[in-house]
RODREN-599312 format. One line per field, with one value per residue (C-alpha): residue number from 1; residue in three letters; x, y, z. Coordinates in pm, 1 decimal, always signed. Layout:
nr <- (NUM;...)
rest <- (ALA;...)
px <- (X;...)
py <- (Y;...)
pz <- (Z;...)
This chain:
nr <- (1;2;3;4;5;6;7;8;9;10;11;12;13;14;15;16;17;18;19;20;21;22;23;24;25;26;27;28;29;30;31;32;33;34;35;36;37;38;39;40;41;42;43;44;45;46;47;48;49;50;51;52;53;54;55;56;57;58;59;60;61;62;63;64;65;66;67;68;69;70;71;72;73;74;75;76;77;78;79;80;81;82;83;84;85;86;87;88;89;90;91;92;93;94;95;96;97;98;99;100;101;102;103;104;105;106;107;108;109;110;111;112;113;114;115;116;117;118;119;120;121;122;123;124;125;126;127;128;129;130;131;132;133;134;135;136;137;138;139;140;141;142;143;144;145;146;147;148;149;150;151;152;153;154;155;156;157;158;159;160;161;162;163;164;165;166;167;168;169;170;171;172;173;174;175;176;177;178;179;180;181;182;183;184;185;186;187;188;189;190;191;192;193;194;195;196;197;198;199;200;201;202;203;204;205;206;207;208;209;210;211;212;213;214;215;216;217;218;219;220;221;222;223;224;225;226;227;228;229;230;231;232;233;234;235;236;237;238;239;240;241;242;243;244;245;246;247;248;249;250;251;252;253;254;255;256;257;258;259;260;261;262;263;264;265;266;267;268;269;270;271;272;273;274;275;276;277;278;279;280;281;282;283;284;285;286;287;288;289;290;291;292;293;294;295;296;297;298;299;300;301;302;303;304;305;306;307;308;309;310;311;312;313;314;315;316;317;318;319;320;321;322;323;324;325;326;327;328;329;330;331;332;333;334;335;336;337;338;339;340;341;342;343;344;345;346;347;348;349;350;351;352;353;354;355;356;357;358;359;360;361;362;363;364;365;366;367;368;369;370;371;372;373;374;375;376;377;378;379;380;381;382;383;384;385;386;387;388;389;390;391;392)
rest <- (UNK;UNK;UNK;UNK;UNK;UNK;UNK;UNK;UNK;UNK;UNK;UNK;UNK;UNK;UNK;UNK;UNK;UNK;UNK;UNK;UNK;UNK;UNK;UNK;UNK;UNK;UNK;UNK;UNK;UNK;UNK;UNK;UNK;UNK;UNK;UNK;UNK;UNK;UNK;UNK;UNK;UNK;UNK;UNK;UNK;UNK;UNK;UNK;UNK;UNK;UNK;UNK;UNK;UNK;UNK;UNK;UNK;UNK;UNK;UNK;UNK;UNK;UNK;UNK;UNK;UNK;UNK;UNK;UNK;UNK;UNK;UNK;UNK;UNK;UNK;UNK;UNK;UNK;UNK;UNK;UNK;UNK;UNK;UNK;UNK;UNK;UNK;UNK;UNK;UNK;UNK;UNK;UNK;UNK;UNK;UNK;UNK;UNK;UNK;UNK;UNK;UNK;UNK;UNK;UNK;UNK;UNK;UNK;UNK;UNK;UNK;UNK;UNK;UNK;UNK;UNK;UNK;UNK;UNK;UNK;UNK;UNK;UNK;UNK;UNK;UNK;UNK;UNK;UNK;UNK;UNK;UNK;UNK;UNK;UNK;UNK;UNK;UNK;UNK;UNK;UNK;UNK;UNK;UNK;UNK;UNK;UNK;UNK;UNK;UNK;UNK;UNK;UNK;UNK;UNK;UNK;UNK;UNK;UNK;UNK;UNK;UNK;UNK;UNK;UNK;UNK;UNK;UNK;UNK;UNK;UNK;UNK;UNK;UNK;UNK;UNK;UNK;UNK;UNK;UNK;UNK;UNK;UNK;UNK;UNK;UNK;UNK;UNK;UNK;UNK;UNK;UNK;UNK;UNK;UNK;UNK;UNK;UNK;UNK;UNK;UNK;UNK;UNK;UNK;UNK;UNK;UNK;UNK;UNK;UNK;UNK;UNK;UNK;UNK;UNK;UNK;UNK;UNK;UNK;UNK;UNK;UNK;UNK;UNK;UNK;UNK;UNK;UNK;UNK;UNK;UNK;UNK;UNK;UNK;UNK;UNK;UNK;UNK;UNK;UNK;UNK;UNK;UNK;UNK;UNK;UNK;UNK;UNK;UNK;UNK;UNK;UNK;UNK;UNK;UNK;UNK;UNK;UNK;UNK;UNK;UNK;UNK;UNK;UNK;UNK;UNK;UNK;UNK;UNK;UNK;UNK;UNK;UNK;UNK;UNK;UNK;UNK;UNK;UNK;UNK;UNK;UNK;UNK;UNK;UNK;UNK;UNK;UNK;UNK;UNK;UNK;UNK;UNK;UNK;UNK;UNK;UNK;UNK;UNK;UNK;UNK;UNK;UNK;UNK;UNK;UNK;UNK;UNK;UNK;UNK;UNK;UNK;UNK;UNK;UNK;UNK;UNK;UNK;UNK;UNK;UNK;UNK;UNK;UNK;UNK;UNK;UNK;UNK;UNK;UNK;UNK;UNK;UNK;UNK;UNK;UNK;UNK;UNK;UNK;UNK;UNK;UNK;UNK;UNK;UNK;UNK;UNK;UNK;UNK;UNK;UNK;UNK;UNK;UNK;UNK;UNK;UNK;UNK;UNK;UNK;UNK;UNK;UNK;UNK;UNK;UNK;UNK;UNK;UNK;UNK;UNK;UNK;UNK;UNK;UNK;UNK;UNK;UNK;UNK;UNK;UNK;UNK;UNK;UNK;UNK;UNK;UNK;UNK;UNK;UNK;UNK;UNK)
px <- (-2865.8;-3032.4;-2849.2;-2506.3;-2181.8;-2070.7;-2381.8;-2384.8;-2057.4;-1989.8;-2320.8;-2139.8;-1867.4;-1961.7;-2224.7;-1928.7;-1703.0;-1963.4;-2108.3;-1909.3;-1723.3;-1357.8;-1372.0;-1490.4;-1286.2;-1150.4;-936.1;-1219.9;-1427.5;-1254.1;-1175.6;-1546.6;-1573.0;-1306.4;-1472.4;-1724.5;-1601.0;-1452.3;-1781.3;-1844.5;-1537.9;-1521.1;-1948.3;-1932.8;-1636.1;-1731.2;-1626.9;-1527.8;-1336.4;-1014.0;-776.5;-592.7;-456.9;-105.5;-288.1;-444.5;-113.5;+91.2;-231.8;-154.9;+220.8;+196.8;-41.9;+223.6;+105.7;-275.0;-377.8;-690.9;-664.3;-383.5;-607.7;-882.3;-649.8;-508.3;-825.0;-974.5;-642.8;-678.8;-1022.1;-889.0;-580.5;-881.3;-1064.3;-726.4;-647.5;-332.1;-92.8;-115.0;+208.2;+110.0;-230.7;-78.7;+151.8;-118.0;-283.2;+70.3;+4.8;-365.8;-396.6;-765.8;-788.7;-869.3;-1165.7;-1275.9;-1585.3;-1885.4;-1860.0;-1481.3;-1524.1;-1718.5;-1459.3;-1181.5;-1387.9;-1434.1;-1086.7;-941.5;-1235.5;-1107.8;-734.8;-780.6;-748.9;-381.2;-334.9;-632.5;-543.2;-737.3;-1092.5;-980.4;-911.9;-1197.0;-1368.4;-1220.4;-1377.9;-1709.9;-1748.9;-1671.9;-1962.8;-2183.7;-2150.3;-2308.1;-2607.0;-2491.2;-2761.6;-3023.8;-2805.7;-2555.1;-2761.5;-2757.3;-2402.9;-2273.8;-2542.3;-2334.2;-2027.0;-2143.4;-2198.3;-1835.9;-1718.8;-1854.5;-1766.5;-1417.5;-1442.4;-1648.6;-1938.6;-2193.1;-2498.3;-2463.9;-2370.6;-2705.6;-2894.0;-2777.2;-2825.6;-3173.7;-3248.9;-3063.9;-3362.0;-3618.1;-3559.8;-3408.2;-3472.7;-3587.9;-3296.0;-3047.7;-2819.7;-2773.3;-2427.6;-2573.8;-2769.5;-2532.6;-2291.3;-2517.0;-2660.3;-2310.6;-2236.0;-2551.9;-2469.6;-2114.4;-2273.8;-2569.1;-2477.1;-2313.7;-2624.6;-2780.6;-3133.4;-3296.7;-3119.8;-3296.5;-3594.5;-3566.9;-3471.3;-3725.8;-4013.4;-3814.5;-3801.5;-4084.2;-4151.7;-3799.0;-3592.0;-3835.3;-3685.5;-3310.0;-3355.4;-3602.8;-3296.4;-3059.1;-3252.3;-3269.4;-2914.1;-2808.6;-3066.2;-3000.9;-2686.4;-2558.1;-2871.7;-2842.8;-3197.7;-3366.5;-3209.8;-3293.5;-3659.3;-3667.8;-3517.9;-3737.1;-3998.1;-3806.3;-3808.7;-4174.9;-4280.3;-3999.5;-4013.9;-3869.6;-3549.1;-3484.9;-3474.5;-3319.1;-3062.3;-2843.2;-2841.5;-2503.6;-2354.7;-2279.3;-2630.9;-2779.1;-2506.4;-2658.1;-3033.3;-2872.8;-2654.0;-2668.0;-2490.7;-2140.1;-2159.8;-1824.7;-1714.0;-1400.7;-1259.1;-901.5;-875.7;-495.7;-401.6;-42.5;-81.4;+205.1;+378.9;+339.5;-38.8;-118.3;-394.5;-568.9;-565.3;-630.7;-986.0;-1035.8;-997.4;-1222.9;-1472.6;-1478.1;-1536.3;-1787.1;-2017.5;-2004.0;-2280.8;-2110.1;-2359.3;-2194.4;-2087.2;-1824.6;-1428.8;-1288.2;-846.2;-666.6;-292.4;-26.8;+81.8;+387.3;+466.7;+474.1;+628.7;+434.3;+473.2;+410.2;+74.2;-5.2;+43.9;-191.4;-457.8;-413.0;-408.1;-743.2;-892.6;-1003.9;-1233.4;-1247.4;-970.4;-1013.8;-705.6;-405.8;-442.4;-105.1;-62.7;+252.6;+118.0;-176.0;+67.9;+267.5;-82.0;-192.5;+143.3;+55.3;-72.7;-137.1;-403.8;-523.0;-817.4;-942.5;-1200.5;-1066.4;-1166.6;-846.5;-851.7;-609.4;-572.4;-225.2;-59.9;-165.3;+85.9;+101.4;+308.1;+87.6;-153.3;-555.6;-778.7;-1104.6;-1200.4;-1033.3;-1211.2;-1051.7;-1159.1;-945.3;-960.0;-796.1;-427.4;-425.4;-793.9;-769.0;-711.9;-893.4;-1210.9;-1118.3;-1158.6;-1511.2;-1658.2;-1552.2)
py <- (+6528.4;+6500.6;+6210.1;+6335.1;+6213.7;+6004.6;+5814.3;+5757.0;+5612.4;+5451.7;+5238.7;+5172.5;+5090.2;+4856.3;+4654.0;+4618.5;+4442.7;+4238.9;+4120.4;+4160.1;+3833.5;+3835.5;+4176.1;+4224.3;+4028.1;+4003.2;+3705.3;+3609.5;+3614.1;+3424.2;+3169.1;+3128.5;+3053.7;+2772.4;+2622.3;+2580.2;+2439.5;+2181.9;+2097.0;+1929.0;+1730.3;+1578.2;+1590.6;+1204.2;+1214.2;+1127.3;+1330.6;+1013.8;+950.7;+938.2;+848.8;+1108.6;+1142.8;+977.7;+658.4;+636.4;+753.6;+458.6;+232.3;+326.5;+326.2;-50.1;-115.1;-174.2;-393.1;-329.9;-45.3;+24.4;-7.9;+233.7;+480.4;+417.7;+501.4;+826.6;+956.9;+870.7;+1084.1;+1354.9;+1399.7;+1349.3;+1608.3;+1898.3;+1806.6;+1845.1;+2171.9;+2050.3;+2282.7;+2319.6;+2147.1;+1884.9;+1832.2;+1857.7;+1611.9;+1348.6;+1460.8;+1404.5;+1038.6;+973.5;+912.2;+1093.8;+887.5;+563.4;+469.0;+300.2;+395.2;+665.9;+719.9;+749.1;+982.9;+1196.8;+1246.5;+1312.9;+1557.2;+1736.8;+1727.5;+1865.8;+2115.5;+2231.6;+2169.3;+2375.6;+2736.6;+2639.9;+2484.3;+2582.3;+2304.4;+2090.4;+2203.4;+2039.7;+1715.3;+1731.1;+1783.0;+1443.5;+1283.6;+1433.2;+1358.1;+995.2;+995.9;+1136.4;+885.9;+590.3;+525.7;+684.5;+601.5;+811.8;+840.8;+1039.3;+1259.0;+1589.7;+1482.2;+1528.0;+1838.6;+2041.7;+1948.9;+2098.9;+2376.9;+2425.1;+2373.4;+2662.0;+2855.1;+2776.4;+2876.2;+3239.9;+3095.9;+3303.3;+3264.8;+2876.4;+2854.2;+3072.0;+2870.0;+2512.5;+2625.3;+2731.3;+2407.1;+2166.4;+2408.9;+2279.5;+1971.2;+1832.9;+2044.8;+1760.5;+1523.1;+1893.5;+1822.4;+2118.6;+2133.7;+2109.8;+2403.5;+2660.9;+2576.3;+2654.9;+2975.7;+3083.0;+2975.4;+3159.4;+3508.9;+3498.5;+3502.8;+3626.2;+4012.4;+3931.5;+3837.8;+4085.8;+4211.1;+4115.2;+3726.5;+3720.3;+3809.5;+3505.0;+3287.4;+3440.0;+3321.8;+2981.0;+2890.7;+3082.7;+3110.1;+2914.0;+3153.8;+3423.5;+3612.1;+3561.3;+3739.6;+4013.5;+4059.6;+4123.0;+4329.6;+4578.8;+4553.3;+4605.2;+4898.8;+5104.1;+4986.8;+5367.5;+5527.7;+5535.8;+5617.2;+5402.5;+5097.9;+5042.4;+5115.0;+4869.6;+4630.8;+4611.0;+4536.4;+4252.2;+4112.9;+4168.7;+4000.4;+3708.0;+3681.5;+3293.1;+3392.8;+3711.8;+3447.0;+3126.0;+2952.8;+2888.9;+3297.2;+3352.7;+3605.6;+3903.7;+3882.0;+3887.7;+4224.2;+4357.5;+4291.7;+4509.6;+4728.4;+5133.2;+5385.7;+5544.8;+5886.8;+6045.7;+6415.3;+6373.9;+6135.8;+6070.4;+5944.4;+5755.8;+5672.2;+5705.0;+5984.1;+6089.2;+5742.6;+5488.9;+5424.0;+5787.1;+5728.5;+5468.9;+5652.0;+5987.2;+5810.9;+5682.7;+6007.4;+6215.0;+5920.2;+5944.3;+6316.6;+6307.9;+6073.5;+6336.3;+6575.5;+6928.4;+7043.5;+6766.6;+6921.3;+6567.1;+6696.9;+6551.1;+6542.0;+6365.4;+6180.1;+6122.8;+5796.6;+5847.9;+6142.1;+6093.1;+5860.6;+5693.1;+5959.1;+6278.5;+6038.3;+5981.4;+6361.9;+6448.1;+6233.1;+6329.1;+6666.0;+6688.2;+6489.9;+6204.9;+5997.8;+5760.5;+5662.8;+5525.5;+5339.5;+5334.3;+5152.9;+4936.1;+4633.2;+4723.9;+5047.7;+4874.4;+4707.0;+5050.5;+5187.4;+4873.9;+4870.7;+5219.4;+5247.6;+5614.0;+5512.1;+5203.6;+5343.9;+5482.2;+5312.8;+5228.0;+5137.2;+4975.0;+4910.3;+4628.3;+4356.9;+4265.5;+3968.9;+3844.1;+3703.4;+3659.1;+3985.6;+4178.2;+4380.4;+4260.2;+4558.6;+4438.8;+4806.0;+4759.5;+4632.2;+4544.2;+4568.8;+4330.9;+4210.3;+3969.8;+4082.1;+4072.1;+4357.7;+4478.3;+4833.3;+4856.5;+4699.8;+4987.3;+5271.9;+5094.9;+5099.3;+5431.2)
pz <- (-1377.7;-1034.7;-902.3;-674.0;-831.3;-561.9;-485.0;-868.7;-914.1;-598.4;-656.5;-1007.8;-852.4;-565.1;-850.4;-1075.0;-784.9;-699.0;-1079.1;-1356.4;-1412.8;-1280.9;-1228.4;-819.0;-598.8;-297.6;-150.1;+47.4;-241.2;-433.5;-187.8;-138.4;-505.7;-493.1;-208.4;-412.5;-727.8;-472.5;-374.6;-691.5;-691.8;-314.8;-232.7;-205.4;+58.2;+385.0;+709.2;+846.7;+573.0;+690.8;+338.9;+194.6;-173.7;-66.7;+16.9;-370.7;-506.1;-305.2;-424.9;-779.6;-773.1;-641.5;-949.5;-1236.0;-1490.0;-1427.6;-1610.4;-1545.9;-1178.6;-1190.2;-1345.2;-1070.7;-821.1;-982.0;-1077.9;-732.2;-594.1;-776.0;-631.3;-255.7;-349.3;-437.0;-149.5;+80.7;-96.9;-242.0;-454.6;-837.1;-872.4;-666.1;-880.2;-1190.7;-1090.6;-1027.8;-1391.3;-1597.0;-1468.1;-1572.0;-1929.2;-1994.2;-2335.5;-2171.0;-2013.7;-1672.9;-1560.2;-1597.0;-1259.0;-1302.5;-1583.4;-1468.4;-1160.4;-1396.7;-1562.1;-1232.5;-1134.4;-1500.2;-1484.1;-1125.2;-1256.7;-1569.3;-1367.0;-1404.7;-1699.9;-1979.6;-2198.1;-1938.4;-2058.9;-2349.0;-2186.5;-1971.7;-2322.6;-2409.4;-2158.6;-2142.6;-2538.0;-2431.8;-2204.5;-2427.5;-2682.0;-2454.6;-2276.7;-1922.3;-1714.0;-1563.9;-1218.7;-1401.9;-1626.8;-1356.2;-1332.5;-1710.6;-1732.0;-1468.0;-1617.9;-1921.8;-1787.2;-1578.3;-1893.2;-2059.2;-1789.1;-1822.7;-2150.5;-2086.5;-2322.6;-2116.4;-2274.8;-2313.2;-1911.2;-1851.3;-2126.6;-1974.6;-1590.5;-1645.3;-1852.8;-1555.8;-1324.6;-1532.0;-1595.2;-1300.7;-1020.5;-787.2;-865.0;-753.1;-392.7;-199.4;-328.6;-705.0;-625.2;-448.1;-744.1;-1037.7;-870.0;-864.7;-1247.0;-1295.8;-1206.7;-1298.6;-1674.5;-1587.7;-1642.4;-1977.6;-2171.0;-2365.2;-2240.0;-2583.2;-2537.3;-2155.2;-2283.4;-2530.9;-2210.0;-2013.3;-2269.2;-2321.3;-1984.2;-1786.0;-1434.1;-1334.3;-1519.2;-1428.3;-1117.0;-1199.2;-1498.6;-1377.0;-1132.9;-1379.3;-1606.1;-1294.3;-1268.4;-1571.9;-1607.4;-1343.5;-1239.6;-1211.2;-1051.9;-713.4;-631.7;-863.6;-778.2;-446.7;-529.5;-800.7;-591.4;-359.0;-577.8;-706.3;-323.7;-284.9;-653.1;-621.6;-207.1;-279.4;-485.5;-209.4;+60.2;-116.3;+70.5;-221.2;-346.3;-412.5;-114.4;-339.9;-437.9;-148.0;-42.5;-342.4;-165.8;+125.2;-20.0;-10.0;-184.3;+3.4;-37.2;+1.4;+39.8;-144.1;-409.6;-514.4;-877.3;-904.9;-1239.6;-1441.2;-1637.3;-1805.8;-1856.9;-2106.4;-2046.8;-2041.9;-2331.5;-2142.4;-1790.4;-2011.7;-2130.6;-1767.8;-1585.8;-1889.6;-1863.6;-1474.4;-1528.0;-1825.8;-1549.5;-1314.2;-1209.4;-1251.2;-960.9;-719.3;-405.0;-391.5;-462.7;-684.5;-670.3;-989.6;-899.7;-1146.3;-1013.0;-1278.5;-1143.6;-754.7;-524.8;-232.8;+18.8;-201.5;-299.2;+103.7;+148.4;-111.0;+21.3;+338.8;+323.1;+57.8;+383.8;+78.3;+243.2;-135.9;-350.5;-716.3;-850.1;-921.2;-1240.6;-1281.8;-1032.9;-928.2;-800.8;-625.8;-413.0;-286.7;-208.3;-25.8;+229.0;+297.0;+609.6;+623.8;+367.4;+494.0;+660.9;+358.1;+137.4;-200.0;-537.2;-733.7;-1072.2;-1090.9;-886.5;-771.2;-674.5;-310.8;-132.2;+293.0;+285.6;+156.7;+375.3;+357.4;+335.1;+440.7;+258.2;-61.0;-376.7;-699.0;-1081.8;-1192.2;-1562.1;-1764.8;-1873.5;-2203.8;-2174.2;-1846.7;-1961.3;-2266.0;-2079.2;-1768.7;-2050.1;-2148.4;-1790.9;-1737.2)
């Protein structure tokens, strides 16, 4: 191997935080990504609009006996409540009162969509009533207005519901087809459906879309083919990158690339002198951190000159941990694994200069410490471990 072990990984690293779907994130990061799933739901409020959820909600409450006009306002609330960042209680509140099965309007629809789309990160039974409504929509002549409209809830949907080649396959086809008809807001949303999926696809399935939708499709999936390629050679990837830029100079320089995309653009490997691997190796996940730490080592260059220094997180408290570190002068940690032990680490500020790597994401709350250094592979619960052992 002729690649160092450090610039290897920590490329691997870094691409993973920023690609792989709910994987690399950071608070900021994902409040970015809510602001723009907001976007779609309160585009066609005005600045100057000065009404607030609590005036549709009053409006509806006064509308007993008239139905439909109750709905209106509820639905119409809803859309305000996103828009003011309201609580999940207090949108789920306004959604126990909006019976989806009836209809209004398309226009009405197709808000209530958005808001049980938006609505369904707390409560996943939503995509199925926002399913409900979009099937409704579907089965009449919605007029041309609303075509980009239903197409981009199609595709939130399958998002929702991690159905990543149909949210690449129905982006690219909303591209094609009605590219001129996209807002600004359209655009900067579906880019960033695009390459949260993206990465999933198989190569051979890209190549399909790649032939099936040409020269529209063309760069993104170039891009990704790179990615996915070389995603662990450090030297590589930077050259082939920079041929994407020069053969695709429009995509390099769109306004609507997603951010991490356009890190990735600028992005260069961290070499480090010393790495600290955490993981909890003689409790009850020792088999999983056991395939971690001989995957982590299996991926390294036995030529490295980077240190390597392996933790039991089971088997040391905080401060034997900071000592360790400290001492090894680590200048990278990976880990811990389990969220609870994310969280010591993170209020340790003998650490907190320290670049880290943690392969859990815990619980953010205004108490705990922001590393502006810390990134997270954070996975779904009921996989995050398993999935941990396949990356590594």
């Amino acid at each position: 191997m002729t690649v160092s072990t450090a610039m290897k990984f920590i490329t691997f690293v870094f691409l993973v935080v920023l690609f792989l779907n709910g994987c690399g994130s950071s608070p900021t990061s994902e409040a970015k990504r809510e602001t723009l799933q907001e976007a779609t739901v309160d585009s066609d409020i005005s600045t100057q609009d000065k009404r607030s959820s609590q005036d549709f909600i009053q409006k509806a409450d006064a509308s007993t006996g008239n139905d439909e006009q109750m709905r209106a306002m509820y639905i119409t609330a809803l859309k305000y409540a996103i828009a003011e960042q309201r609580s999940e209680e207090y949108l789920l509140a306004i959604i126990e009162r909006i019976d989806s099965t009836k209809y209004n309007s398309v226009a009405l629809d197709i808000t209530l969509a958005n808001g049980l789309l938006f609505a369904a990160r707390y409560d996943e039974t939503l995509n199925q009533d926002a399913e409900v409504v979009m099937n409704r929509l579907n089965q009449g002549n919605v007029h041309r207005k609303h075509q980009v409209a239903l197409w981009i809830l199609k595709a939130q949907l399958e998002s929702n519901q991690k159905q990543h080649i149909q949210v690449v396959k129905t982006v690219f086809r909303i591209e094609d087809l009605h590219q001129n008809q996209l807002t600004e807001q359209d655009n900067i949303l579906l880019n960033d459906l695009l390459w949260r999926h993206l990465l999933h696809v198989s190569g051979e399935t890209l190549t399909q879309f790649q032939n099936d939708f040409g020269q529209s499709s063309g760069g993104w999936i170039s891009l990704a083919k790179i990615i996915k390629q070389y995603l662990s050679d450090a030297y590589e990837l930077p050259r082939q990158l920079a041929i994407w830029q020069r053969m695709f100079p429009q995509h390099a320089t769109s306004n609507y690339l997603p951010t991490d995309i356009k890190t990735l653009l600028t992005i260069s490997p961290f070499t480090p002198n010393h790495i600290a691997l955490l993981l909890p190796l003689s409790g009850k996940l020792q088999r999983q951190a056991e395939s971690i730490r001989n995957g982590f080592i299996a991926a390294m260059d036995l030529n490295a000159n980077t240190a390597l220094t392996i933790i039991d997180t089971d088997k040391y408290e905080l401060a034997e941990i900071e000592q360790k570190i400290l001492t090894a002068n680590v200048d990278f940690i990976v880990g811990p694994l389990v969220k609870e032990d994310v969280e010591t680490i993170m209020h340790s500020e003998l650490l907190a200069h320290i670049p880290s790597l943690h392969l859990n994401a815990p619980d953010f709350t205004p108490l705990l410490p922001q590393r502006t250094n810390a990134y997270y592979f954070a996975l779904a619960p009921e996989d995050e471990i398993e999935q941990a052992i396949e990356f590594f």
